[in-house]
N, C-alpha and C positions, 0 to 999 in steps of 0.2 A: 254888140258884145255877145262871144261863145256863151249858152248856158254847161254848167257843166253836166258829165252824163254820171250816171247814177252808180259810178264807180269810181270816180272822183269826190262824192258828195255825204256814201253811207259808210259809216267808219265800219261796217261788219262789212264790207265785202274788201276792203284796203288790202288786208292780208291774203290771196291769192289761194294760198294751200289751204289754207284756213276754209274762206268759202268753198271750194272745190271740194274738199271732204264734204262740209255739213252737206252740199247740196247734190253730191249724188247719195249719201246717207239719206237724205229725204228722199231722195226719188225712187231708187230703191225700196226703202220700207212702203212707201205708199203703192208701187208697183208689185210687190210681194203680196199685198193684203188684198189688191185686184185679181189677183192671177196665181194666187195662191204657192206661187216658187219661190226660193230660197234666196234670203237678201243676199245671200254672200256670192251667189250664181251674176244675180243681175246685178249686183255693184261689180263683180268680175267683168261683167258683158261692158257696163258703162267706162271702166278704166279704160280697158283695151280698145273701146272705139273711140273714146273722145280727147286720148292722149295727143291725139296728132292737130284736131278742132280746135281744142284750146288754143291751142302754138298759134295757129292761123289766124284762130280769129283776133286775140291778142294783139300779133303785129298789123293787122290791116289797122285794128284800134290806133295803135300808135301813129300808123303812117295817114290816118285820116285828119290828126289832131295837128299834123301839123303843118 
């Protein structure tokens, strides 16, 4: 029997857009207080690289499940 993976299981991560703000909103601010620059810089920096990552990594998810 598959177990399931921990985005099938935690009802905070189900909604996609949802998690994807909070968590570069966190990464971000905890990045900003390291490195003393601007949350709006480095959430700037993390949209624009990880728009294409998410995609990818998403569908390899899907095409492993099944």
């Amino acid at each position: 029997m598959r177990k399931k993976s921990l985005f099938e299981t935690n009802r905070h991560l189900r909604d996609s857009e949802k998690y994807r703000t909070s968590l570069i909103t966190n990464v971000s601010s905890s990045t900003a207080i390291e490195t003393g620059e601007a949350i709006q810089t480095i959430a700037g920096r993390m949209i624009a690289s990880t728009a294409n990552t998410t995609r990818i990594s998403r569908l390899k998810q899907k095409q492993s499940s099944r």
